[in-house]
matplotlib code that plots the C-alpha trace (Angstrom):
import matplotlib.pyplot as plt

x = [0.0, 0.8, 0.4, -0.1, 0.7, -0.7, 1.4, 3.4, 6.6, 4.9, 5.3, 2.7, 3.8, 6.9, 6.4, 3.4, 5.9, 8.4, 5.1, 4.1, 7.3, 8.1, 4.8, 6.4, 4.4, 5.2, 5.0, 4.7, 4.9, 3.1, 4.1, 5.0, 8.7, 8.7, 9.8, 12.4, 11.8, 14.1, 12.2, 13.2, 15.2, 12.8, 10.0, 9.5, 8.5, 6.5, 6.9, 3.7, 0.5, -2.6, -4.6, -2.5, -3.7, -6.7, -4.1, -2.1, -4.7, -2.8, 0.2, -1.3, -3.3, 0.1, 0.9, -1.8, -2.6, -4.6, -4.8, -4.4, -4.3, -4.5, -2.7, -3.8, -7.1, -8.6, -11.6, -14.1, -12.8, -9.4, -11.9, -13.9, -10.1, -8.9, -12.1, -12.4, -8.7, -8.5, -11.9, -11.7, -7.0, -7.4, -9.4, -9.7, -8.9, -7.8, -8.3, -7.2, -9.7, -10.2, -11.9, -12.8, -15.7, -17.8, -20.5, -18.4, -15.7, -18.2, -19.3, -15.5, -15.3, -18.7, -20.9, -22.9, -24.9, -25.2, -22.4, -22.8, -21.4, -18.3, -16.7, -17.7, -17.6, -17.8, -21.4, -21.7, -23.3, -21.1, -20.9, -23.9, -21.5, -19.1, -15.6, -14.1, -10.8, -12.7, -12.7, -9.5, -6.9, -4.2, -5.1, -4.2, -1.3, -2.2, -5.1, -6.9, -10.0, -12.2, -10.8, -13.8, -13.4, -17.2, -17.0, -14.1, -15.9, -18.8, -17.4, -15.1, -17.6, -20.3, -18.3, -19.6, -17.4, -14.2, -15.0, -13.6, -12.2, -11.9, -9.5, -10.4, -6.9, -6.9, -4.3, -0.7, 2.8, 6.1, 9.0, 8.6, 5.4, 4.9, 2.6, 5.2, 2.4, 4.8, 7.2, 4.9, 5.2, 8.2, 10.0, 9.1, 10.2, 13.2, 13.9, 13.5, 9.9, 8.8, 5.4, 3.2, -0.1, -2.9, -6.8, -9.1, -11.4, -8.4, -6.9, -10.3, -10.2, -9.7, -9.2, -7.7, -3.8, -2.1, 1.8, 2.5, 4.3, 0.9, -1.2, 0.8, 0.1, -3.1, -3.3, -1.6, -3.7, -6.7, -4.5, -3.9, -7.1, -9.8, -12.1, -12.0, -13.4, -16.6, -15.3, -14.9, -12.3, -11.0, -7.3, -6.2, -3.8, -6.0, -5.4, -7.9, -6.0, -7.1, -5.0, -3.4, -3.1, -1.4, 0.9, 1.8, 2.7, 4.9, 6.6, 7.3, 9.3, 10.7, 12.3, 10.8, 10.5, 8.0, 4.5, 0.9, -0.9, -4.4, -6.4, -9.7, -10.7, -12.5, -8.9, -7.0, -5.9, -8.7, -6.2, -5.8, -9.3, -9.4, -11.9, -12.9, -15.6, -13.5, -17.0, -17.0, -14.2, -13.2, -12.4, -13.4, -13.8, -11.2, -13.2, -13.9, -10.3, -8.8, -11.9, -11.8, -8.8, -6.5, -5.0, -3.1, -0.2, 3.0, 4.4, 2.8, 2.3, 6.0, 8.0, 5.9, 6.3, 10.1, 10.7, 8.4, 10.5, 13.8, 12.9, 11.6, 14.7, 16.6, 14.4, 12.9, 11.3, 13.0, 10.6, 8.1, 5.0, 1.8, 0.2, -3.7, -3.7, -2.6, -0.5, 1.5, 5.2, 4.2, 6.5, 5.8, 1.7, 2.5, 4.6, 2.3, -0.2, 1.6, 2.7, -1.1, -1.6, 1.4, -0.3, -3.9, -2.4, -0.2, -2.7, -5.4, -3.8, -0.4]
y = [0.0, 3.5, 5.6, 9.1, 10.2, 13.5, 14.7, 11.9, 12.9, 13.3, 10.9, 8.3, 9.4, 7.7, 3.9, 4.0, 4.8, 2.5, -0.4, 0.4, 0.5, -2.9, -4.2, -3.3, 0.0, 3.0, 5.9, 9.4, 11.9, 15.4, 17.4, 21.2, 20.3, 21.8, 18.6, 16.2, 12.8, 9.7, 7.7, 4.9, 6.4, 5.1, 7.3, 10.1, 13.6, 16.5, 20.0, 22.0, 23.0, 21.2, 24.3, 23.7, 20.7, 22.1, 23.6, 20.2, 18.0, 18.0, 17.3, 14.4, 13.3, 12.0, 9.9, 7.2, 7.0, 4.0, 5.6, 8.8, 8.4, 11.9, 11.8, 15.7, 16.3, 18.0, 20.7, 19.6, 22.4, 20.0, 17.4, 18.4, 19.9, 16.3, 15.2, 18.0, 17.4, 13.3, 12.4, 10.7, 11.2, 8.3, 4.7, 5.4, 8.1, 6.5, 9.5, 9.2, 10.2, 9.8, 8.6, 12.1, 11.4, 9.8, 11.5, 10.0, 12.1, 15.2, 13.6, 13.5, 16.9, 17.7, 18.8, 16.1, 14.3, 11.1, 8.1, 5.6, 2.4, 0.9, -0.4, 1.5, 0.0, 2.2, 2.6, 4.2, 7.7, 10.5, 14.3, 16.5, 19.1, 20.2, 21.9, 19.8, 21.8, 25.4, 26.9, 25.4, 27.7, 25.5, 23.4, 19.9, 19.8, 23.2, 22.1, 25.1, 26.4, 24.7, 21.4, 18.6, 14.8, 14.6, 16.8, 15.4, 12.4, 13.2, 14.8, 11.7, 9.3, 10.8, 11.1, 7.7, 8.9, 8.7, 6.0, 6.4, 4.5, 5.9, 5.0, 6.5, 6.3, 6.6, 8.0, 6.9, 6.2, 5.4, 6.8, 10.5, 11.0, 15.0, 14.2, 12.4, 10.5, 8.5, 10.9, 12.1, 8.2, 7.7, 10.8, 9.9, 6.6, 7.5, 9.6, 7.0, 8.9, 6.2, 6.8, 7.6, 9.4, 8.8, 10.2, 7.6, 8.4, 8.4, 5.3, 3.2, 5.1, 3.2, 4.2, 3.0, 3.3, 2.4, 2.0, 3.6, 0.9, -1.1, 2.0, 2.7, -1.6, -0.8, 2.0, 0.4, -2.7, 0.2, 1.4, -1.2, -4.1, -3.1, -4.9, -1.4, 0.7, 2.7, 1.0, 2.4, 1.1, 1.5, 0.5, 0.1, -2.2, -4.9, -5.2, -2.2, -1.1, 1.0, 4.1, 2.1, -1.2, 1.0, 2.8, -0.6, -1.9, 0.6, 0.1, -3.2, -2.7, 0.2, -1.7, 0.7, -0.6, 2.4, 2.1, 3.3, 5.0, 5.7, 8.1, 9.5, 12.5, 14.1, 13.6, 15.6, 19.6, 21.4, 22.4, 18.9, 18.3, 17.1, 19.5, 16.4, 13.4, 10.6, 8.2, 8.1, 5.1, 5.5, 2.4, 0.7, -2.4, -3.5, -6.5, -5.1, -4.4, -7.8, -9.8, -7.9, -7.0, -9.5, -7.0, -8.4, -6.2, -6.8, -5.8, -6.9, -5.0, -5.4, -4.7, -1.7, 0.0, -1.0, 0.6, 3.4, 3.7, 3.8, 6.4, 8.7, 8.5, 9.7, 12.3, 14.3, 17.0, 20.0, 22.2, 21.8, 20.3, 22.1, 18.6, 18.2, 17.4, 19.1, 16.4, 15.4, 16.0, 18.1, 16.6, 19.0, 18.2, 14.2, 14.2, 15.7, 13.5, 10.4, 11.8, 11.9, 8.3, 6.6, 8.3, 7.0, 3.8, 3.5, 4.0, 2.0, -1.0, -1.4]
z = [0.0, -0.5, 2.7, 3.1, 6.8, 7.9, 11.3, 12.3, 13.8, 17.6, 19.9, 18.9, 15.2, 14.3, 15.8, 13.7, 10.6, 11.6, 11.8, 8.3, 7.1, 8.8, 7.2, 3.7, 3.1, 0.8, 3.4, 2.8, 5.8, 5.6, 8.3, 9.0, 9.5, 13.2, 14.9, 14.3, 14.1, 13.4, 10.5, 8.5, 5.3, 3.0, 4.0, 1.6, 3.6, 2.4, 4.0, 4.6, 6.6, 6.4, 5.2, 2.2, 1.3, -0.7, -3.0, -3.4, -4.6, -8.2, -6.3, -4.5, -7.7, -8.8, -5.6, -6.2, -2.7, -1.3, 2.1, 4.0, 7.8, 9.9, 12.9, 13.9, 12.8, 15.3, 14.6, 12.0, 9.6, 9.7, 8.9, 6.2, 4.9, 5.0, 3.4, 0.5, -0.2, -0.9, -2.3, -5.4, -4.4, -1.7, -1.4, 2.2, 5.3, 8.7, 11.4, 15.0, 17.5, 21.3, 23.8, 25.5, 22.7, 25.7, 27.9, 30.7, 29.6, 30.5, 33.5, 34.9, 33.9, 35.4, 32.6, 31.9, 34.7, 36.1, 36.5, 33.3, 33.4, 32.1, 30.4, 27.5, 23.8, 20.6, 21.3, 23.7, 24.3, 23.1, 25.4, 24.5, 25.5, 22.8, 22.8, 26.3, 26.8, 25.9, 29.6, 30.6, 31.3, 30.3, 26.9, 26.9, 24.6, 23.4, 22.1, 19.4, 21.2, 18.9, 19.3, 19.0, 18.2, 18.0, 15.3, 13.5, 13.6, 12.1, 9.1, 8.5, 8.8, 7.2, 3.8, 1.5, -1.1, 0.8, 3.5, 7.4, 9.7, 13.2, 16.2, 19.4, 21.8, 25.2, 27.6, 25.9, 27.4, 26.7, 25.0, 24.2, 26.1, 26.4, 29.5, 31.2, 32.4, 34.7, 36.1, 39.2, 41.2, 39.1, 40.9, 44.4, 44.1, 42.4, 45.4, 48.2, 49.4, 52.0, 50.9, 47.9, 49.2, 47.3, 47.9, 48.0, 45.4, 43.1, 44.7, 42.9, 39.6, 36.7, 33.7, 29.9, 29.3, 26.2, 25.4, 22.1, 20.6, 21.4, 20.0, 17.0, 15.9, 16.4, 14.5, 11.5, 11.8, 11.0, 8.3, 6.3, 6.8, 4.1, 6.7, 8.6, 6.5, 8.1, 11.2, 15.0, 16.8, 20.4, 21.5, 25.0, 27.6, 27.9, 31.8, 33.5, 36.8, 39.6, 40.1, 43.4, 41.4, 38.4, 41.2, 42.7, 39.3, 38.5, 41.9, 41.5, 38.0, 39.3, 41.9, 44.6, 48.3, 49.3, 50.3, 48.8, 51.4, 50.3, 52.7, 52.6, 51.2, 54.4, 56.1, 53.0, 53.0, 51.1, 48.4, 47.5, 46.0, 43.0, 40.6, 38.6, 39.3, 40.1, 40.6, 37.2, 35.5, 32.2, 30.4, 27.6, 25.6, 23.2, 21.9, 18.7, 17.3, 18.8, 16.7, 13.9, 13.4, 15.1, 17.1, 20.5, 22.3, 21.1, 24.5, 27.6, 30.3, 32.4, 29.4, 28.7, 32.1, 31.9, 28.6, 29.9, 32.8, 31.3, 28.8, 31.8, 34.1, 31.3, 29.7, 32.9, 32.3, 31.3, 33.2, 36.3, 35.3, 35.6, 36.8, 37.0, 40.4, 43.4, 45.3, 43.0, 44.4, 47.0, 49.5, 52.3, 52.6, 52.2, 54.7, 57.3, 56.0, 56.5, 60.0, 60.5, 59.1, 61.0, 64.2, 63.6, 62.7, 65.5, 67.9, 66.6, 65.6, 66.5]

ax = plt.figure().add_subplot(projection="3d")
ax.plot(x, y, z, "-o")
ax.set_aspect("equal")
plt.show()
């Protein structure tokens, strides 16, 4: 197949290249040459921005495209751009959505109402509320202000001439992660904390982790099946932790000899509440892609963390993190906390 990529020199970007490529695939990279990525040499690049691509289409003509995958599409004017553009130019468009798609996305967020239940499949009721990361002061990514999957998906999938196949991700780790989803626990343990405080509502959260190796075969499973056309997909680990249980994990490849001490949220400084509904999991089913598709990890969960884990002790952060919640490496609070804990435990059970 020849493979148009739009994006794809961004963290999740490039293992999906390198899969392709290893499956044999012609690839093509369009991307605004504003980050450097190590790709295999074969892969042909084009310099440019997507609201150029309108003006390409005689350019693109020429490639003989089978299918154009969209790493970045991200408002429904990048949609219906992708769309306008490779009608009639591809055979197919791949676009990569998310699963902040789900009502239970807006009731973690509280804008929607009432706790649904989990896991969800790609059926599930989408947010009535549009534009998620509009009010936030500080964009996810830098996200635009218009920034809408629901959207994105309804352009892509509601296009017969050019048909869609969608991937909703969910949160994704590993090597180059700009989240650093790992380094908060990672940090502490790294630094011999005795303790790792965790709030109890967030202790018995679960949610849906990928590793980007894992994502990107997903992801060019979607690409390159013909089965998948007009098809939803999710992708996720296939193990659904608890925060504590994901902590622990981590702990035990890390090599940590600390303790996870979850504590109530009545008995936790009022600065440390969380401004999200944490009685709402977020986790889905995978069924779909692993029946369909054939799709199975390619590394289980261990190796993952390891690899995840090496990458992160080498590539800290180059500047604090403005995390989403308020503990997170506040050493001072913890440790009055755990003073707190020892003391109640002490003299209740020792």
């Amino acid at each position: 197949m020849k493979i148009l990529i739009i994006g794809g020199t961004n963290f999740i970007g490039p293992p999906v290249v390198s899969q392709l490529v290893k499956m044999g695939h012609e690839i093509i990279v369009f991307h605004r040459g504003k980050t450097t990525a190590k790709l295999p040499s074969n892969v042909h690049e084009i310099l440019g921005d997507r609201s150029q691509l309108p003006n390409m289409k005689n350019e693109l003509q020429q490639l003989s495209l089978d299918v154009v995958l969209d790493m970045v599409a991200y408002t429904e004017q990048d949609a219906q751009t992708l769309v306008n553009t490779f009608e009639g130019i591809a055979q197919r468009a791949v676009v990569i959505s998310s699963m902040d798609v789900y009502r239970a996305y807006g009731v973690i967020l509280g804008r929607e109402s009432d706790v649904l239940p989990v896991p969800l499949t790609e059926d599930s009721p989408l947010r009535s509320s549009f534009y998620p990361f509009r009010e936030m002061p500080n964009r996810p990514l830098n996200a635009p202000i218009d920034y809408e999957k629901i959207l994105v998906e309804r352009v892509i999938m509601g296009n017969s001439n050019l048909p869609g196949t969608i991937v909703r991700l969910p949160m994704v780790y590993g090597a180059n992660d700009p989240l650093h989803r790992l380094f908060p626990y990672l940090q502490r343990m790294d630094e011999n904390r005795p303790a790792i405080v965790v709030p109890e509502k967030i202790a018995r959260w679960r949610g849906s982790y990928g590793y980007v190796e894992n994502v990107a075969y997903a992801i060019a499973l979607a690409v390159t099946k013909e089965t998948a056309a007009s098809r939803i997909y999710h992708v996720a680990d296939a193990e659904v932790l608890s925060e504590a249980e994901r902590i622990a994990k981590v702990k035990e490849v890390a090599g940590w000899q600390g303790r996870v001490v979850v504590v109530p949220q009545e008995d936790l400084p009022a600065d440390w509440q969380l401004p999200l509904n944490p009685e709402q999991d977020w986790f889905v089913d995978t069924t779909r892609i692993r029946q369909e598709l054939g799709y199975s990890e390619i590394a289980p969960l261990d190796e993952a963390l390891r690899r995840t884990i090496d990458w992160q002790r080498s590539h800290p952060p180059e500047q604090a993190q403005q995390f989403a919640a308020p503990w997170l490496l506040d050493y001072a609070t913890e440790d009055q906390i755990l003073g707190v804990a020892d003391f109640i435990y002490e003299n209740n059970f020792a």
